[in-house]
PDB file of N, CA, C and O in Angstrom:
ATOM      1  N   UNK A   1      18.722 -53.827   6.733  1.00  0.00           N
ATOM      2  CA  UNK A   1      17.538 -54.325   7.382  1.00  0.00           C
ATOM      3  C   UNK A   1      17.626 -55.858   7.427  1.00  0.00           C
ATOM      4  O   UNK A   1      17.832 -56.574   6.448  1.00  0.00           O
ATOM      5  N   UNK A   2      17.449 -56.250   8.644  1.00  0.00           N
ATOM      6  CA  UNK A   2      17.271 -58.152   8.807  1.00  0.00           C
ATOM      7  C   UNK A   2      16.334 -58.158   8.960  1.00  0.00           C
ATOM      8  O   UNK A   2      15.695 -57.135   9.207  1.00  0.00           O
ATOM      9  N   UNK A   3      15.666 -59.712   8.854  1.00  0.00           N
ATOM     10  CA  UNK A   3      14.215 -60.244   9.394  1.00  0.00           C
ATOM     11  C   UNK A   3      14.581 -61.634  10.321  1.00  0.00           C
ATOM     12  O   UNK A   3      15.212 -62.612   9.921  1.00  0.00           O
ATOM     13  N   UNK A   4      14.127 -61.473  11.372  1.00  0.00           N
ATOM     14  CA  UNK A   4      14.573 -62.746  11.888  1.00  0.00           C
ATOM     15  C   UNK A   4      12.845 -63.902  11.861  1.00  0.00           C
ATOM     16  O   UNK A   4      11.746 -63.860  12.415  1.00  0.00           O
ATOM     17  N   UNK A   5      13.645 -64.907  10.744  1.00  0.00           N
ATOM     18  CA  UNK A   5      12.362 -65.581  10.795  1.00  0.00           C
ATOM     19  C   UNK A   5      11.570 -66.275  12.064  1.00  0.00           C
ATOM     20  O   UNK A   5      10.418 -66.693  11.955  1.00  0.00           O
ATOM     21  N   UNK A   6      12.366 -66.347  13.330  1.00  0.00           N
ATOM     22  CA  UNK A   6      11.594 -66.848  14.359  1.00  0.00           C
ATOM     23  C   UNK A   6      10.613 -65.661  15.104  1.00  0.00           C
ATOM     24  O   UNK A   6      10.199 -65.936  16.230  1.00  0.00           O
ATOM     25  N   UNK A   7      10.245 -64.387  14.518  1.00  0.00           N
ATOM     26  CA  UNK A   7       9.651 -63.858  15.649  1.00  0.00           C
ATOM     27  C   UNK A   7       8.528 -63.786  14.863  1.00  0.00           C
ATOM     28  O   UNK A   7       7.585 -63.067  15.194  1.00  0.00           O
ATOM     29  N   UNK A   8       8.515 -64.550  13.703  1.00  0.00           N
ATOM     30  CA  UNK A   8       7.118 -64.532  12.785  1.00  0.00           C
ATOM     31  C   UNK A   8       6.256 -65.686  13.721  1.00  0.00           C
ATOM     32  O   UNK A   8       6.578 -66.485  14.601  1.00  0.00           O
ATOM     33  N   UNK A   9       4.899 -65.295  12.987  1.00  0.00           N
ATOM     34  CA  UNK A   9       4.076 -66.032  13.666  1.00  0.00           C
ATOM     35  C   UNK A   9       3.832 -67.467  13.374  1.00  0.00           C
ATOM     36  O   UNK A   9       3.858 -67.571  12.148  1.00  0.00           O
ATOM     37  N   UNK A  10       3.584 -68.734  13.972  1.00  0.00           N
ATOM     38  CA  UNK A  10       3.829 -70.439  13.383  1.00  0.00           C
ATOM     39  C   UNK A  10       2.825 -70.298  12.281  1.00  0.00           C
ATOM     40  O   UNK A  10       2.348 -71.432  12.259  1.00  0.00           O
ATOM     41  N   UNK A  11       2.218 -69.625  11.369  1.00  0.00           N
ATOM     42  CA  UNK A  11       1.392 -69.816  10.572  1.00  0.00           C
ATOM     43  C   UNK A  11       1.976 -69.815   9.399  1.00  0.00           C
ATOM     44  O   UNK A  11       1.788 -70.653   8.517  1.00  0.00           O
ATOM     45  N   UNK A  12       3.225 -68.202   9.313  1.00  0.00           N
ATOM     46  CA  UNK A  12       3.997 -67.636   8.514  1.00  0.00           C
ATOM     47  C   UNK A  12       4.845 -68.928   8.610  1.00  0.00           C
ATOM     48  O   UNK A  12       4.816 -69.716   7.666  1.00  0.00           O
ATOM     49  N   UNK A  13       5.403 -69.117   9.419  1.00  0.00           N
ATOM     50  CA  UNK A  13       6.330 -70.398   9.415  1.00  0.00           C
ATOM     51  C   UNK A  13       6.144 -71.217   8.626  1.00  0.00           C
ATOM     52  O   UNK A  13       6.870 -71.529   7.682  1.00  0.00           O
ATOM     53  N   UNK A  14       5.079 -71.676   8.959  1.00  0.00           N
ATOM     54  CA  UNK A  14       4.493 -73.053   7.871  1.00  0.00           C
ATOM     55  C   UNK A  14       4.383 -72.761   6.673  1.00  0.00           C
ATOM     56  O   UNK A  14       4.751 -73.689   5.952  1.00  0.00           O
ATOM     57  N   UNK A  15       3.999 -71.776   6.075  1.00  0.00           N
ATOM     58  CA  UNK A  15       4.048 -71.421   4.723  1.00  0.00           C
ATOM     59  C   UNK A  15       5.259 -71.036   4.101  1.00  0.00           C
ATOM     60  O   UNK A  15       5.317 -70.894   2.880  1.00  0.00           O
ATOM     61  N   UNK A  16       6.580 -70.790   5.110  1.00  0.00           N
ATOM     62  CA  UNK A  16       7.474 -70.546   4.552  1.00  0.00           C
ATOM     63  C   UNK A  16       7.815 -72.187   4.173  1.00  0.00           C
ATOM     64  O   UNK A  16       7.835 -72.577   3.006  1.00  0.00           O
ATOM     65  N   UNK A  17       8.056 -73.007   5.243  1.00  0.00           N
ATOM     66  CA  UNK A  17       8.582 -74.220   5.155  1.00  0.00           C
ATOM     67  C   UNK A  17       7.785 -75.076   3.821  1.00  0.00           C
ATOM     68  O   UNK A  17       8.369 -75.921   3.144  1.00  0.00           O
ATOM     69  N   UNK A  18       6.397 -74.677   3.621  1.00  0.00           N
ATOM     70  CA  UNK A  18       5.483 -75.389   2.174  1.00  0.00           C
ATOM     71  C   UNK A  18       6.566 -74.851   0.993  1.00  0.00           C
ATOM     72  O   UNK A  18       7.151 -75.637   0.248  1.00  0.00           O
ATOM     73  N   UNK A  19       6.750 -73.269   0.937  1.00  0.00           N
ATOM     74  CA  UNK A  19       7.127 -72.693  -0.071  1.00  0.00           C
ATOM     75  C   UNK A  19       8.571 -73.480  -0.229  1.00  0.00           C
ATOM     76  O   UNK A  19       8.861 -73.724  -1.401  1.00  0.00           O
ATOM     77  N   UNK A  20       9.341 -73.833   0.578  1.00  0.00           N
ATOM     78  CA  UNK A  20      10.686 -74.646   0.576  1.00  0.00           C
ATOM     79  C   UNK A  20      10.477 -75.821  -0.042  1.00  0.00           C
ATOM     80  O   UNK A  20      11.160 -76.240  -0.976  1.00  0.00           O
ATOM     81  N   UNK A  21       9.566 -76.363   0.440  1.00  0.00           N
ATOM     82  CA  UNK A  21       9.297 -77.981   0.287  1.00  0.00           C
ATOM     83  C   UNK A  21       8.576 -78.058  -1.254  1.00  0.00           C
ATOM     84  O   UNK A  21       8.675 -79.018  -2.018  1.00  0.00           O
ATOM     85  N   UNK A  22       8.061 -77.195  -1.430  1.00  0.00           N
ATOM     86  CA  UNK A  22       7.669 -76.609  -3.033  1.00  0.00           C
ATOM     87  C   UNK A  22       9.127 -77.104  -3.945  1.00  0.00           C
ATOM     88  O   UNK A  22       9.426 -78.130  -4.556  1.00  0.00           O
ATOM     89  N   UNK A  23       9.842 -75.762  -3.667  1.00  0.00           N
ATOM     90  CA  UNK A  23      10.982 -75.305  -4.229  1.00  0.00           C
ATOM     91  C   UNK A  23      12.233 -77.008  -4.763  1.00  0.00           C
ATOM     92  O   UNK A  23      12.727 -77.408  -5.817  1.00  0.00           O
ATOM     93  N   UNK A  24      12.235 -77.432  -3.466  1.00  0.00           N
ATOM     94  CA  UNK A  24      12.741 -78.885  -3.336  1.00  0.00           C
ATOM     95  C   UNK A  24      11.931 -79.597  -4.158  1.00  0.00           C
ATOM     96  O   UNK A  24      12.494 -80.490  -4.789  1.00  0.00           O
ATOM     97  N   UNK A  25      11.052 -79.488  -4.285  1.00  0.00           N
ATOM     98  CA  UNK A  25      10.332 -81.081  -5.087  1.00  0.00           C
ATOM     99  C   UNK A  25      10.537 -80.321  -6.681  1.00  0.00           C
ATOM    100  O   UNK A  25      11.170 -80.951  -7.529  1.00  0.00           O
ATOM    101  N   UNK A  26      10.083 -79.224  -6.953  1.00  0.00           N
ATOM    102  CA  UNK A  26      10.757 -79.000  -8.390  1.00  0.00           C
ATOM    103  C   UNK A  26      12.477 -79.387  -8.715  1.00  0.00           C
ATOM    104  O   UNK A  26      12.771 -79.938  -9.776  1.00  0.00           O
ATOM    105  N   UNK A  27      13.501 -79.046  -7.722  1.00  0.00           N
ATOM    106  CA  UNK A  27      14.809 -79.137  -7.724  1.00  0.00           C
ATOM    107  C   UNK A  27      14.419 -81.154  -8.013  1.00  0.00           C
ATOM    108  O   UNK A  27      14.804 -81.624  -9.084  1.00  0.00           O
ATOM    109  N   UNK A  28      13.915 -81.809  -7.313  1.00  0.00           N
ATOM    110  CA  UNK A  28      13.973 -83.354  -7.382  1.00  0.00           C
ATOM    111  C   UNK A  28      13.453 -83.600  -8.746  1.00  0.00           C
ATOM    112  O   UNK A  28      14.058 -84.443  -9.408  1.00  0.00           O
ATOM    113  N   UNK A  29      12.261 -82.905  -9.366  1.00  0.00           N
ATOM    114  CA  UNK A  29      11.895 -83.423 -10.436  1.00  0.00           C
ATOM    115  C   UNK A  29      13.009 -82.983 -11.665  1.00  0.00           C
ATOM    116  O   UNK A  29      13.545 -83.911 -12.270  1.00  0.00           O
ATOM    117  N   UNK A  30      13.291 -81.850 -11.964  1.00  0.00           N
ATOM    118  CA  UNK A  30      14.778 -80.916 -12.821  1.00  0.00           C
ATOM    119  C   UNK A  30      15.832 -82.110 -12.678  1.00  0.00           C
ATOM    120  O   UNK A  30      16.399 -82.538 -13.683  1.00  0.00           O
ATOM    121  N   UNK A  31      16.006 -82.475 -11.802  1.00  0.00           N
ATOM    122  CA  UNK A  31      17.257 -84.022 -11.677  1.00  0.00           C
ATOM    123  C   UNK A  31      16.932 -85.274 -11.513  1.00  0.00           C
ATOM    124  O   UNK A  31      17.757 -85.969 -10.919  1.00  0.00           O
ATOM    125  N   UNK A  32      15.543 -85.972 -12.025  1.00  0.00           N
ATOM    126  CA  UNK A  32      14.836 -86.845 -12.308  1.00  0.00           C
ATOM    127  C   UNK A  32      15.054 -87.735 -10.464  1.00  0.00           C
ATOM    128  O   UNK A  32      14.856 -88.939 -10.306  1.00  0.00           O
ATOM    129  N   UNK A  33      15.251 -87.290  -9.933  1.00  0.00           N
ATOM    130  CA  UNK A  33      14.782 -88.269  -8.449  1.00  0.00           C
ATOM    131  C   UNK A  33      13.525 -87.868  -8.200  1.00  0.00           C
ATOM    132  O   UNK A  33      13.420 -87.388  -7.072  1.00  0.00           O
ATOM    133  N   UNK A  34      12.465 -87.884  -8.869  1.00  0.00           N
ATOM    134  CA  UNK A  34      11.171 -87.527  -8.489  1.00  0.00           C
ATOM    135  C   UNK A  34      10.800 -87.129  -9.535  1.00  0.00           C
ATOM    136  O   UNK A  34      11.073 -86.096 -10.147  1.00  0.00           O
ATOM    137  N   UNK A  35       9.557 -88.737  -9.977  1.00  0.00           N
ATOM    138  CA  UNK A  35       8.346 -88.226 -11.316  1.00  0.00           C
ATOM    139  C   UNK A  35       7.495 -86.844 -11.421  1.00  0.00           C
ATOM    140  O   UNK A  35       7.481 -86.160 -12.444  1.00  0.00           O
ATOM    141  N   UNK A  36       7.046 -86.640 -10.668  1.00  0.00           N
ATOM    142  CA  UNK A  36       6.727 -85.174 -10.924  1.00  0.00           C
ATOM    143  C   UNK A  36       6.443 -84.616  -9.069  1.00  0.00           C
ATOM    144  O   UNK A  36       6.361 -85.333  -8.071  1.00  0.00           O
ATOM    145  N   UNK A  37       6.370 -83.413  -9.158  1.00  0.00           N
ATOM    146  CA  UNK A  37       6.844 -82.859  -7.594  1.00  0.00           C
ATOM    147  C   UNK A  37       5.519 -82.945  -7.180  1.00  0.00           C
ATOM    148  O   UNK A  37       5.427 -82.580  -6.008  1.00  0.00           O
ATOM    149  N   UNK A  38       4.177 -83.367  -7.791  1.00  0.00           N
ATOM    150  CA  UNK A  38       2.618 -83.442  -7.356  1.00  0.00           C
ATOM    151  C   UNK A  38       2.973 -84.296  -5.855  1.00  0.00           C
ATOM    152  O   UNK A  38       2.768 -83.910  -4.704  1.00  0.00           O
ATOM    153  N   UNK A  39       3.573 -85.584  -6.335  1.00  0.00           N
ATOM    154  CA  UNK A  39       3.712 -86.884  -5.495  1.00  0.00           C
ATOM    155  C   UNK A  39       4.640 -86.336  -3.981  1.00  0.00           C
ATOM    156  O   UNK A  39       4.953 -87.300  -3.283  1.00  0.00           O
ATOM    157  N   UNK A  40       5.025 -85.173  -3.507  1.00  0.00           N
ATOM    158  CA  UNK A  40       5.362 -84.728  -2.382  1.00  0.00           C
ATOM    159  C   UNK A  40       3.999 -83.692  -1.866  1.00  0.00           C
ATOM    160  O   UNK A  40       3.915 -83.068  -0.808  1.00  0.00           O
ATOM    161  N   UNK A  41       3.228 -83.742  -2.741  1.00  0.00           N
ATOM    162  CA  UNK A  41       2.256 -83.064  -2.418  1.00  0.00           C
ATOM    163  C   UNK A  41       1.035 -83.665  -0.854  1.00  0.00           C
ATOM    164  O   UNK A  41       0.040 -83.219  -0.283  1.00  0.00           O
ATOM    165  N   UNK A  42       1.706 -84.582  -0.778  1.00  0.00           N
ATOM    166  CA  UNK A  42       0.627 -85.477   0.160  1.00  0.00           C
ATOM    167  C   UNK A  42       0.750 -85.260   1.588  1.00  0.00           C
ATOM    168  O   UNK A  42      -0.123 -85.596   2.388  1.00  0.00           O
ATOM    169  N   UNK A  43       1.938 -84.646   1.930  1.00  0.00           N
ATOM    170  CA  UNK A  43       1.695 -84.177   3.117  1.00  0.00           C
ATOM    171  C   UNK A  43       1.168 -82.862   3.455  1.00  0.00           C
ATOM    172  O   UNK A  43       1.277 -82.436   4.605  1.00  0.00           O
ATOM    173  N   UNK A  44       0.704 -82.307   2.695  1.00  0.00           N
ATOM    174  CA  UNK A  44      -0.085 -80.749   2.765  1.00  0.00           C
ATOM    175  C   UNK A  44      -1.834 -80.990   2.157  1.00  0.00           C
ATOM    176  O   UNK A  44      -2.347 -81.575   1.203  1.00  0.00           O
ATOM    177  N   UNK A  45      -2.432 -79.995   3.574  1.00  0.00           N
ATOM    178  CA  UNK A  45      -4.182 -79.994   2.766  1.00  0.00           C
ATOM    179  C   UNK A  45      -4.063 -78.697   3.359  1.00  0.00           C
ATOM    180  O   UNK A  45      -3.314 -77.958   3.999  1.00  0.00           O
ATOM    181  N   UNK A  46      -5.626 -78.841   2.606  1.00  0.00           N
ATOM    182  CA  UNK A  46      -6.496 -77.083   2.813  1.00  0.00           C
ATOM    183  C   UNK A  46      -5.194 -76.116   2.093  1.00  0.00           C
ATOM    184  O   UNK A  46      -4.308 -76.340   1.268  1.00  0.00           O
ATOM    185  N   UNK A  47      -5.653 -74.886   2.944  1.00  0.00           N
ATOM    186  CA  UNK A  47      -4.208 -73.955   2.286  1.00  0.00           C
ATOM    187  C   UNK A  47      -3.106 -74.030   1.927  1.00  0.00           C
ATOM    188  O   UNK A  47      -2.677 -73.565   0.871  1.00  0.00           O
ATOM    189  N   UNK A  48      -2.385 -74.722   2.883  1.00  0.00           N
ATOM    190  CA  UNK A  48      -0.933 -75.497   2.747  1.00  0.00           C
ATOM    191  C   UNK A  48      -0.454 -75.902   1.313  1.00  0.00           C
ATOM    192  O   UNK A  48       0.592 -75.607   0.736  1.00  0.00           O
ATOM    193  N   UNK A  49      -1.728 -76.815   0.819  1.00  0.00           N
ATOM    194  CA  UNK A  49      -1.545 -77.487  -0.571  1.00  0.00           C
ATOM    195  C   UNK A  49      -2.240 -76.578  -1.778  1.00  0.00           C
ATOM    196  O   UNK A  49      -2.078 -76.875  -2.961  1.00  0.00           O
ATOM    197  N   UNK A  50      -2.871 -75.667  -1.435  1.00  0.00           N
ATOM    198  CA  UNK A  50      -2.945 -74.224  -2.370  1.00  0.00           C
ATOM    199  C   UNK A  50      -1.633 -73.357  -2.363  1.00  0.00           C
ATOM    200  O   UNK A  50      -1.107 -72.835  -3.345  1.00  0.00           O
ATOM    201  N   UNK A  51      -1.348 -73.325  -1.476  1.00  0.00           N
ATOM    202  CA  UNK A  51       0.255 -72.962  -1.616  1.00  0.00           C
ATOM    203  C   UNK A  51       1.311 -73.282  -1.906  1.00  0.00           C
ATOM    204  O   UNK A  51       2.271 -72.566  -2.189  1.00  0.00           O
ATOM    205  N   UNK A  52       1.218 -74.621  -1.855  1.00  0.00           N
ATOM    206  CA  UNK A  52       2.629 -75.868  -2.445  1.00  0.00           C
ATOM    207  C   UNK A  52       2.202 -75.498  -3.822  1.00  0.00           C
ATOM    208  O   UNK A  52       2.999 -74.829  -4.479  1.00  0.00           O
ATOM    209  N   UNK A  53       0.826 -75.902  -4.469  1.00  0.00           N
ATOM    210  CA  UNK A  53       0.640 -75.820  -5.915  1.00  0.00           C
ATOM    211  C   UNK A  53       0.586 -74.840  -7.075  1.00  0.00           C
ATOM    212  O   UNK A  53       0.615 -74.869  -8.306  1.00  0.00           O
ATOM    213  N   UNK A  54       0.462 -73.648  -5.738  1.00  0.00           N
ATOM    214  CA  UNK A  54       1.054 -71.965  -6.587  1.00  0.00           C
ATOM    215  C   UNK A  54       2.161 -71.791  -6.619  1.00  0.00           C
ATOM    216  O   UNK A  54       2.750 -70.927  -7.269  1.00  0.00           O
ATOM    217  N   UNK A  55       2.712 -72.783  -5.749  1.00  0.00           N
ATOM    218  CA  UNK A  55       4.718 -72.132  -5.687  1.00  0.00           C
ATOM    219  C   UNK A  55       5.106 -73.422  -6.533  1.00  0.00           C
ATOM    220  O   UNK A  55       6.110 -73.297  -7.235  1.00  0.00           O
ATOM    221  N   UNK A  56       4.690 -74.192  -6.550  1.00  0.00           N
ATOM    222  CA  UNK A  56       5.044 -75.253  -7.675  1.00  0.00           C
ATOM    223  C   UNK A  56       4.921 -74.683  -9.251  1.00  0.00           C
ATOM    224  O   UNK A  56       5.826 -74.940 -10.044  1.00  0.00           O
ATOM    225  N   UNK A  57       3.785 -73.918  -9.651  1.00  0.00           N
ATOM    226  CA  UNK A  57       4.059 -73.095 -11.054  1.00  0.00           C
ATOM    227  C   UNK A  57       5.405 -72.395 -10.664  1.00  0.00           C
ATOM    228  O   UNK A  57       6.374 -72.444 -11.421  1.00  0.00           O
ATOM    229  N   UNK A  58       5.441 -71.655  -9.300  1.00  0.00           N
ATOM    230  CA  UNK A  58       6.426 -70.631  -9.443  1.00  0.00           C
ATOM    231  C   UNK A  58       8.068 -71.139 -10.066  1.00  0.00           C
ATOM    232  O   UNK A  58       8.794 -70.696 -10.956  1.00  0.00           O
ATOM    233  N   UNK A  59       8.156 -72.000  -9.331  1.00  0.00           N
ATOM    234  CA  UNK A  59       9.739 -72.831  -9.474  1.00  0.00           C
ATOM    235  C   UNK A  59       9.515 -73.653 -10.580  1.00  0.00           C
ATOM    236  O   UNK A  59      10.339 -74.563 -10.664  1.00  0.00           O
ATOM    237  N   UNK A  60       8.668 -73.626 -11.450  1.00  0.00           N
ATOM    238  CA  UNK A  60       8.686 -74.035 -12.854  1.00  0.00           C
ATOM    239  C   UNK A  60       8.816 -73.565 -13.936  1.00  0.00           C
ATOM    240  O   UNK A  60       9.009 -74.031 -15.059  1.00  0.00           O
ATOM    241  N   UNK A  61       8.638 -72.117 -13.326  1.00  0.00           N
ATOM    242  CA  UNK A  61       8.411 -71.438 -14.516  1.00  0.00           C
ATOM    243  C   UNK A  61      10.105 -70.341 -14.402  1.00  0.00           C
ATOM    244  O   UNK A  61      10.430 -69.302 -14.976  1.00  0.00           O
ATOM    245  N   UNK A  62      10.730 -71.108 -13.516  1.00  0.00           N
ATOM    246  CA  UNK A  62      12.441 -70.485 -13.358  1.00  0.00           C
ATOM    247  C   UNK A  62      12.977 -71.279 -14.202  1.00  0.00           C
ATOM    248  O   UNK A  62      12.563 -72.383 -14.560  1.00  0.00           O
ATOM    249  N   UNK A  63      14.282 -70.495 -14.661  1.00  0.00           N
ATOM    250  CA  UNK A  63      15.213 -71.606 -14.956  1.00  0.00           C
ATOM    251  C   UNK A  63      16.301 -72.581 -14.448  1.00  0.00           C
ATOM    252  O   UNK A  63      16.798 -73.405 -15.215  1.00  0.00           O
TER     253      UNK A  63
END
């Protein structure tokens, strides 16, 4: 089974791309180029940044 991420809808999109941009700012803080991954938080509001900050526990709590 594939999923091709373009036939999702631009909403799904965006939340995939938060959940990335999540994922990345923990990877920056784990290798000290970035005080803590909050400070990439500024380009996301409303949901977006409820979602950066739930997937931010998530990729913290990996090893």
């Amino acid at each position: 089974m594939s999923f091709n991420l373009c036939d999702l809808p631009r909403e799904e999109k965006a939340l995939i791309e938060v959940d990335k941009a999540a994922a990345y700012a923990v990877w920056k803080e784990r290798n000290g180029k970035l005080a803590t991954a909050e400070l990439d938080s500024s380009a996301f509001t409303g949901h977006q940044l409820e979602v950066f900050t739930k997937a931010l526990a998530k990729y913290r709590t990996r090893p």
